[in-house]
C-alpha positions as CSV (number, residue, x, y, z in Angstrom):
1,X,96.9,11.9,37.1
2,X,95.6,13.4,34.3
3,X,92.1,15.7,34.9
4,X,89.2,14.3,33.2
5,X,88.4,17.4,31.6
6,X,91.8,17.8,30.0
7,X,91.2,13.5,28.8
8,X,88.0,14.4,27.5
9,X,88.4,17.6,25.4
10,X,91.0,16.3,24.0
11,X,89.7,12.9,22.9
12,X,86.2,14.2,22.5
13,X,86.3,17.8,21.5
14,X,82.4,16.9,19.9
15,X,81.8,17.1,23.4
16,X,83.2,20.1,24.5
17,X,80.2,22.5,25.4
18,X,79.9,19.5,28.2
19,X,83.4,19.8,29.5
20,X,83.0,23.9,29.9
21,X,80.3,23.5,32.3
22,X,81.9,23.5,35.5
23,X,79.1,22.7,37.1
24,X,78.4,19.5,35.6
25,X,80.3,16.1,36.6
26,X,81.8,13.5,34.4
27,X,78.7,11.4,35.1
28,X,77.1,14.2,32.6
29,X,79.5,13.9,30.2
30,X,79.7,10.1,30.1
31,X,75.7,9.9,29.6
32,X,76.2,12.0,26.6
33,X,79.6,10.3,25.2
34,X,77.0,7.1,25.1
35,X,74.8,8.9,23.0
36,X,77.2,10.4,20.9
37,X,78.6,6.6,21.0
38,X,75.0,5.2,19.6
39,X,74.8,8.0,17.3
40,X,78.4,7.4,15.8
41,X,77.4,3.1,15.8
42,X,74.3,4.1,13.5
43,X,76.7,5.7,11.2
44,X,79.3,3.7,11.1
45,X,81.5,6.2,12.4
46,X,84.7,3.5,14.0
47,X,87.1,6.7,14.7
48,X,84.9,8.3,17.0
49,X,83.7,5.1,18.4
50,X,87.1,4.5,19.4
51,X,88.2,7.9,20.4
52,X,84.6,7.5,22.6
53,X,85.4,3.9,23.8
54,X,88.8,4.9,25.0
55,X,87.8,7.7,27.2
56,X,85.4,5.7,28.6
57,X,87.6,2.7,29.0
58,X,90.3,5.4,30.5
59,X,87.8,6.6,33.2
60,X,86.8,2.9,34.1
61,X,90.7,2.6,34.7
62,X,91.3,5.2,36.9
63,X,90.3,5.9,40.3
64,X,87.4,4.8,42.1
65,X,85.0,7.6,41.5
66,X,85.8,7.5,37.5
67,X,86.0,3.9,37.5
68,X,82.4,3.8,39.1
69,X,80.9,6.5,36.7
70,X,82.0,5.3,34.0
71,X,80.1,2.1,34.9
72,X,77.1,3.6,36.2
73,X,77.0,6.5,33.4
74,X,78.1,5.0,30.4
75,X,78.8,1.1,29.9
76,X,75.6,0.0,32.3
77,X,73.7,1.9,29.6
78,X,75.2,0.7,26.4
79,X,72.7,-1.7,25.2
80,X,70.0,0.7,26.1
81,X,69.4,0.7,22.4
82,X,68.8,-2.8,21.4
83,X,69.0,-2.4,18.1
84,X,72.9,-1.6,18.4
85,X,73.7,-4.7,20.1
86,X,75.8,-6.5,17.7
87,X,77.6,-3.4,17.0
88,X,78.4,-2.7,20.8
89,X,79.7,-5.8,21.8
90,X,82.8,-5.8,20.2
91,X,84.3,-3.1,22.2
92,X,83.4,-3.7,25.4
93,X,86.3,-5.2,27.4
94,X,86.2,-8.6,29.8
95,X,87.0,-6.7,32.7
96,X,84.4,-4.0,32.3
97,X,81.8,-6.7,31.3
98,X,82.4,-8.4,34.9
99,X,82.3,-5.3,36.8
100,X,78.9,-3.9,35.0
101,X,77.2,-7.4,34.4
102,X,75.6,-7.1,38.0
103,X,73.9,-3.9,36.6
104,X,72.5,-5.5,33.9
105,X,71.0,-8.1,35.9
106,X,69.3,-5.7,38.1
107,X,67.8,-3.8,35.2
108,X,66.7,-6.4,32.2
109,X,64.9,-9.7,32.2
110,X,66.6,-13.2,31.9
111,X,65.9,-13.2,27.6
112,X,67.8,-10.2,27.2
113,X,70.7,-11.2,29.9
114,X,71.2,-14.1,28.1
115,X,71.5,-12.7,24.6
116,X,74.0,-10.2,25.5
117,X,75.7,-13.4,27.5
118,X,76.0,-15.3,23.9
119,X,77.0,-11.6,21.7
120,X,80.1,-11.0,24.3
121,X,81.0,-15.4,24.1
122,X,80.5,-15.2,27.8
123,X,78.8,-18.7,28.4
124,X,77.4,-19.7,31.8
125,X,77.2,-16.3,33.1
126,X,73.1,-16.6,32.3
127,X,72.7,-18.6,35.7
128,X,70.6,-15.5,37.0
């Protein structure tokens, strides 16, 4: 298995005064991937998006520990800023939408479930 240090500075060497901390986990780095992520969606910026979306989507893959922070540190966050919404969407994958979607019930009222229900075509899942 590849170390998540070694994934992420090479995929997001932006990011790489992060990954040198030793002291800080990958639930640190995947808080700031997001807000690297939002700041590359305002500018349009789809190589790092992807580059971002991949490590992220990489973490949720692996084991249990990555899997859940990348969930609880990244993609539970990702419509944090409302405005990017439409932009977001796109990448987020089916299975990571059904394994975060209980997060985002927790967290936001029924309006705002079910518009991010309708931007990801997932009908039927606004039944809060």
């Amino acid at each position: 298995m590849v170390d998540w240090r070694t994934k992420a500075s090479t995929l997001v060497p932006e990011l790489g005064a992060v990954v040198e901390r030793e002291s800080w986990s990958c639930h640190v780095f995947l808080a700031e991937l997001w807000q690297l992520a939002a700041e590359a969606h305002r500018e349009g910026d789809r190589e790092l998006l992807a580059r971002a979306y991949e490590f992220a989507l990489w973490c949720f893959r692996q084991e249990q520990f990555l899997s859940n922070a990348s969930v609880v540190s990244f993609y539970e966050h990702v419509f944090d800023e409302w405005e990017l919404r439409d932009e977001v969407a796109p990448w987020l994958p089916e299975d990571v939408v059904e394994k975060v979607r209980p997060l985002w019930e927790w967290r936001w009222p029924k309006e705002r479930l079910t518009e991010v229900d309708k931007l990801l075509g997932t009908p039927g899942r606004n039944a809060v």
